[in-house]
C-alpha positions in Angstrom: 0.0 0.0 0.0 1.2 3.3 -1.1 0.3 7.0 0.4 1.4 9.8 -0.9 2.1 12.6 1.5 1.9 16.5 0.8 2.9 19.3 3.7 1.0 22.4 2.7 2.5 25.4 4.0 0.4 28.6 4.5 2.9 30.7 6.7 2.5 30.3 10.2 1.1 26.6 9.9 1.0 23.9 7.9 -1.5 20.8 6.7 -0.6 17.2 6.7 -2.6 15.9 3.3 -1.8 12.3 2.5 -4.0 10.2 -0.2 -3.8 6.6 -0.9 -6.5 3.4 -1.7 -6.9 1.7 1.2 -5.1 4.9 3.0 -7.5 3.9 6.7 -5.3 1.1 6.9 -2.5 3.1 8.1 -4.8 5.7 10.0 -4.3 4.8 13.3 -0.2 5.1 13.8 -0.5 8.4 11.6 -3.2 9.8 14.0 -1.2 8.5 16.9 1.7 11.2 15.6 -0.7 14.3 15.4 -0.7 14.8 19.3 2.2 14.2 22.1 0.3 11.5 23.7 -3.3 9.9 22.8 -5.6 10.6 25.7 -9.1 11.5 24.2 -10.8 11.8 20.8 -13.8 13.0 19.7 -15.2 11.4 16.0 -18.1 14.2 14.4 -19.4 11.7 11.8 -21.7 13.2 9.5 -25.0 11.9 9.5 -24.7 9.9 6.2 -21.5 8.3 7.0 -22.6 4.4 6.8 -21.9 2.3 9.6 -18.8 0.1 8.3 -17.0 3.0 7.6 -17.5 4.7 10.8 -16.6 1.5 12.4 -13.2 1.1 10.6 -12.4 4.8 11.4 -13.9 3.8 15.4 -11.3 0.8 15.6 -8.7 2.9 14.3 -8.8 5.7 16.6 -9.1 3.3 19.5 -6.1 1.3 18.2 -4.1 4.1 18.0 -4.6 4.8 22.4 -7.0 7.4 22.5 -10.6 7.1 24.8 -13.0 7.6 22.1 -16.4 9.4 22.0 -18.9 10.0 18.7 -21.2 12.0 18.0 -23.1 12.0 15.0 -23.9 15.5 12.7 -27.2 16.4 11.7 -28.1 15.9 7.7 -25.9 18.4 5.4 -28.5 20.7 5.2 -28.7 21.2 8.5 -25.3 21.2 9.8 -23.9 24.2 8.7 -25.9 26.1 11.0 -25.0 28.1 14.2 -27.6 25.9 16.1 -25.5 22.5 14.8 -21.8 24.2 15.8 -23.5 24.5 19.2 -24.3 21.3 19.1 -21.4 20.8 18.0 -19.2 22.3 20.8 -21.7 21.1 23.7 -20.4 17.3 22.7 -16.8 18.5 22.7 -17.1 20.2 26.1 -19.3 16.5 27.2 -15.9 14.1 26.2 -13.9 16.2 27.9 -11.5 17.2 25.4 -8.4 19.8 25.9 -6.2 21.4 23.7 -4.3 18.7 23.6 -6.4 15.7 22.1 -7.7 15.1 18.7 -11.3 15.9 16.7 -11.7 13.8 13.7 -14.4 14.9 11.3 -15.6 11.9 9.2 -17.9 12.8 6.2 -19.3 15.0 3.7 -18.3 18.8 3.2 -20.6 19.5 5.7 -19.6 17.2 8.3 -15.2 18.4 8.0 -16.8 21.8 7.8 -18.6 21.6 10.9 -15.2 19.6 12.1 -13.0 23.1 11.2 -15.3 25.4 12.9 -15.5 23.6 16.1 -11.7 22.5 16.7 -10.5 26.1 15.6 -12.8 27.5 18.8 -12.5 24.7 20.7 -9.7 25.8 23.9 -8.3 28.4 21.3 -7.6 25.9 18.8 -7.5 21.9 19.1 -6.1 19.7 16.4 -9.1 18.6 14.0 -8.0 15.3 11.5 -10.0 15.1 8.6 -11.0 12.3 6.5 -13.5 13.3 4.1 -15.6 10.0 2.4 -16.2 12.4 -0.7 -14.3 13.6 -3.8 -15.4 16.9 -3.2 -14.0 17.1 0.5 -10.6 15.4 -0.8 -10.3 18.4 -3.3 -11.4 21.1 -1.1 -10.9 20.4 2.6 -7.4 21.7 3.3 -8.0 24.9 1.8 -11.7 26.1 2.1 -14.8 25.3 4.2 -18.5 26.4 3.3 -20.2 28.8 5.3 -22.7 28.9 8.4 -26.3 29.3 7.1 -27.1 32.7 9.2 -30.2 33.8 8.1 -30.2 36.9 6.2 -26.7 36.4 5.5 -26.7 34.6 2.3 -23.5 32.6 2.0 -21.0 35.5 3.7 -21.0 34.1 7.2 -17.2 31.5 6.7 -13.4 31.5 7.3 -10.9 29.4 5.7 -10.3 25.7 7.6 -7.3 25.5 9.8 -6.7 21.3 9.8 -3.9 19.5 10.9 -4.3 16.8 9.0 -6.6 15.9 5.7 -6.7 11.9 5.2 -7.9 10.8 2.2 -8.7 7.1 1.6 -9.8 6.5 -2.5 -11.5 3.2 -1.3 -14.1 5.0 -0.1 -14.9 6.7 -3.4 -17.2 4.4 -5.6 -18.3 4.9 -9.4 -17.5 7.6 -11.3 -15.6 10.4 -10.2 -18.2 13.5 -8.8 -18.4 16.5 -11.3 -18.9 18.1 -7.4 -14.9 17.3 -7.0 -13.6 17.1 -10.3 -14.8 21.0 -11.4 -12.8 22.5 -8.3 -10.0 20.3 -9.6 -10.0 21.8 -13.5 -10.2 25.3 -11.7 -7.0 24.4 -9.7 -4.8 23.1 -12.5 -5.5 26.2 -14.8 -4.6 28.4 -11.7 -1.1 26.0 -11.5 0.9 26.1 -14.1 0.8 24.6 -17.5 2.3 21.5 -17.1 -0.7 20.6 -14.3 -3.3 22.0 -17.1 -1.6 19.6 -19.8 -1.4 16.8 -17.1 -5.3 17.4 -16.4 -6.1 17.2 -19.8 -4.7 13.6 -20.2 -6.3 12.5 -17.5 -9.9 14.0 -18.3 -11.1 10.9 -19.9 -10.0 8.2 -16.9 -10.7 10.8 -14.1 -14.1 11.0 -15.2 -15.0 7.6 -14.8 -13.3 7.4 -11.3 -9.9 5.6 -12.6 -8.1 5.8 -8.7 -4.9 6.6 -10.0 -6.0 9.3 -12.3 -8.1 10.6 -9.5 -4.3 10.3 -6.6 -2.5 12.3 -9.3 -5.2 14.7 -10.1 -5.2 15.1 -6.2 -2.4 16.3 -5.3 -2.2 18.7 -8.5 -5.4 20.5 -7.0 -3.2 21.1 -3.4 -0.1 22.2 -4.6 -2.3 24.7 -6.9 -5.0 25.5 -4.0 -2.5 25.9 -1.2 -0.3 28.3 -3.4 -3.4 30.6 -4.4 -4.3 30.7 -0.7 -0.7 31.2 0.5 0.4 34.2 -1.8 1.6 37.1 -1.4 -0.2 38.5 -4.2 -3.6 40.3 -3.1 -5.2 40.0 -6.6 -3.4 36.3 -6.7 -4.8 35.0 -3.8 -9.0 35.2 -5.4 -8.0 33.2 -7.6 -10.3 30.6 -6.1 -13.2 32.7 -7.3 -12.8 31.8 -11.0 -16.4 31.0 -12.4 -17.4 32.1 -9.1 -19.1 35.4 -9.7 -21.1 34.3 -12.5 -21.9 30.9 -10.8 -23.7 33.3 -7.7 -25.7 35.0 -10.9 -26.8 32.1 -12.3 -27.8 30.8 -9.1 -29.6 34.0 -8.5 -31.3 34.1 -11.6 -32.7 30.5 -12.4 -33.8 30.4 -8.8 -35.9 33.3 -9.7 -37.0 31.1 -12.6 -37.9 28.5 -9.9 -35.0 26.3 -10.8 -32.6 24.6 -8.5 -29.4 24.0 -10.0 -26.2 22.2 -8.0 -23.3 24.4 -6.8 -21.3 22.4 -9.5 -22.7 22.6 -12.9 -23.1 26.4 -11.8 -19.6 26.8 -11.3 -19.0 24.8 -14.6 -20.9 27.3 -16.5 -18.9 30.1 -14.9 -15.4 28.7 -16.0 -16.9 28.6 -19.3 -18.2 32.0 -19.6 -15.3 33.6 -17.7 -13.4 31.8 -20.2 -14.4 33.2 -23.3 -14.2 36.3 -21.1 -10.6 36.1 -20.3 -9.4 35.6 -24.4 -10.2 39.5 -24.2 -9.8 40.8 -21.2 -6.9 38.2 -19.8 -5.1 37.2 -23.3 -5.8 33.7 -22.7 -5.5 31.4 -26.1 -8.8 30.9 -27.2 -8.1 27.4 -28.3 -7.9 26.4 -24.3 -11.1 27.8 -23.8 -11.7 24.7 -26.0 -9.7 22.5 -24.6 -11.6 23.3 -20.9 -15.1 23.0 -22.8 -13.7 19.7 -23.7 -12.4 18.6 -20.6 -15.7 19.4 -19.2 -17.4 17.3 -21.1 -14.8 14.3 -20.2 -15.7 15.0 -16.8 -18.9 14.6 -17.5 -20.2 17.9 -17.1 -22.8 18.9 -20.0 -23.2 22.3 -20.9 -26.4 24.1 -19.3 -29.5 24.9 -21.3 -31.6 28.3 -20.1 -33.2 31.3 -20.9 -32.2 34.4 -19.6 -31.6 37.8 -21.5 -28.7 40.1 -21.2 -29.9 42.6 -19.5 -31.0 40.3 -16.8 -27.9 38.2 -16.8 -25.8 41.5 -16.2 -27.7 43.3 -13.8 -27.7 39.5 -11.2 -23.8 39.5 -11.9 -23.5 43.1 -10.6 -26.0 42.6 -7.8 -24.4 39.4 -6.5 -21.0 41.0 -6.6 -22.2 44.4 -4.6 -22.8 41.4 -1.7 -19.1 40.4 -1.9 -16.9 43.3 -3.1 -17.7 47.3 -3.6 -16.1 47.2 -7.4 -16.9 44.4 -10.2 -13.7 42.0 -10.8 -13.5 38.6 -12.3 -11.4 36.2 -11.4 -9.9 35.3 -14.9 -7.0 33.0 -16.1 -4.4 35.6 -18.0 -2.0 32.8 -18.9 -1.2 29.0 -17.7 -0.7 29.3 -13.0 -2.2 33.4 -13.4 -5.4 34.1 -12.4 -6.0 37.7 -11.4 -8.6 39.9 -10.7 -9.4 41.4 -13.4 -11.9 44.3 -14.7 -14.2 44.0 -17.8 -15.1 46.4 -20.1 -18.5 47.2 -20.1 -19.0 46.3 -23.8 -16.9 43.3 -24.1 -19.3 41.9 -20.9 -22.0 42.3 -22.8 -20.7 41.3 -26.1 -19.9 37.7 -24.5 -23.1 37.8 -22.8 -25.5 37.3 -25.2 -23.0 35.3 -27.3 -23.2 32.6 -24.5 -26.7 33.3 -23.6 -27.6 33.1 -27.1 -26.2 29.5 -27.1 -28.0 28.1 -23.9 -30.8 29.4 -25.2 -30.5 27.3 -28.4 -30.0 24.3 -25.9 -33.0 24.3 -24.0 -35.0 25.0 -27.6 
């Protein structure tokens, strides 16, 4: 059995990320190393984690000396909520754990979520050991967490995760690979360099129908790329997490006005594609990658999305969703292989690509 490790630096502190099939085998001396000495553990398994798997992670954590306790998260969409990290907290403070012990987060976004939230306020900060059960969490974990559902406060209410330790074990993944983790992934090789694009592009074809290795390689590509957009220097560098993001939250905005429920995902798909085309104008990138993503998209399995929405509409969410986030319009868009800035758009060239694209989604849905 093979696990490949990756020590993320951001500064001041630094994430253990190891990846491997059949990685849980090894979990229990690796856990052993995160504290001076096992003494107490607390497991927040999320509530759709199935029993076997919580069970292998239970013998593990016991195996490796520490007095266990779980406690079971509500449903996803329920526990991202300031009512759940209560919860939360309230079982942390019941198993008696200190600064000094462990809290494993076993689960869905949601669930490690939750896990980051609670550990970072827990004593001031208390190691939290992830080991997400989805390709999403593998991708994202280390470097971002979703918000807390405030009411009234859309999605605005978050902070980055601060784990010791992400755990990844590709046995748990079954079927083909989730457009939910593979779209974060295209995002992070673009923002890379080109030799992670090129080595995405190969593996487009096996990633998408969950080949492990593809998937392990692909991996640790979306790290080293999401750590070093977190970690810069650069102001302007470090959004570049954000690309497709601003016109994913206007789409959202607008088809849920059209009573339509679209995932997180496919939103964010369509946002690399229109920033894209976007970004051969206003970034220089070479228009024959904007085909090359389209096409890695579709290897992923991501089809594009059919709608109808006019310009005027389209432009007026982007800019409305944006005032929520930032006080001037800026999109996050590739200007050449490992740069994604901030950039501004010209008023006309927005709405030049605007109806281009809407023009062909429209044609789509028929």
């Amino acid at each position: 059995m093979t696990i490949k490790r990756q020590l993320l630096n951001f500064g001041g502190r630094s994430v253990d990320f190891r990846v491997g099939a059949e990685a849980l085998h090894d979990f229990s001396r690796v856990l052993r190393g995160t504290v001076g000495m096992p003494v107490r553990a607390l497991v927040i398994s999320g509530a759709t984690v199935e029993d076997d798997v919580l069970e292998r992670v239970r013998r593990e954590v016991i195996d490796a000396g520490f007095d266990l306790t779980v406690w079971r998260a509500p449903v996803s969409d329920e526990a991202m909520t300031p009512a759940s990290l209560t919860a939360a907290l309230a079982a942390i403070a019941q198993a008696g754990i200190t600064a000094d012990d462990v809290i494993v987060g076993l689960g869905d976004v949601a669930a490690t979520s939750l896990t980051c939230y609670a550990a970072r306020l827990w004593c001031g900060g208390t190691p939290a050991v992830l080991v997400p059960t989805c390709l999403e969490g593998m991708v994202t974990a280390a470097t971002e967490a979703l918000p807390l559902a405030v009411p009234g406060c859309d999605t605005r209410v978050g902070r980055r995760p601060e784990p010791a330790m992400v755990f990844c074990d590709l046995s748990l993944l079954d079927g083909p690979a989730d457009p939910a983790g593979t779209v974060p992934m295209l995002g992070a090789a673009l923002a890379d360099s080109k030799r992670s694009w090129e080595r995405l592009k190969a593996q487009a074809p096996r990633l998408g129908k969950g080949d492990p290795a593809a998937i392990l390689d692909v991996l640790c590509i979306a790290q080293t790329a999401r750590r070093a957009v977190v970690a810069s220097a650069n102001p302007s560098a470090r959004h570049g997490l954000l690309y497709g993001v601003t016109t994913a939250r206007a789409l959202d905005a607008a088809l849920r006005a059209q009573g339509r429920e679209v995932s997180w995902w496919h939103l964010l798909a369509e946002g690399m594609r229109f920033e894209a085309r976007l970004a051969t104008e206003a970034g220089k990138l070479p228009v024959d990658e904007v085909f090359d993503q389209d096409d890695c998209l579709e290897d992923l399995g991501v089809a594009e999305l059919a709608f109808t929405l006019d310009a005027d509409s389209f432009i007026e969410a982007i800019e409305r969703e944006n005032a929520r986030w930032a006080n001037r319009l800026f999109f996050a868009l590739p200007k050449a292989f490992g740069t994604i800035r901030l950039t501004k758009v010209d008023d006309e060239v927005l709405r030049r690509h605007a109806e281009a694209y809407l023009a062909s989604r429209a044609e789509l849905a028929g």
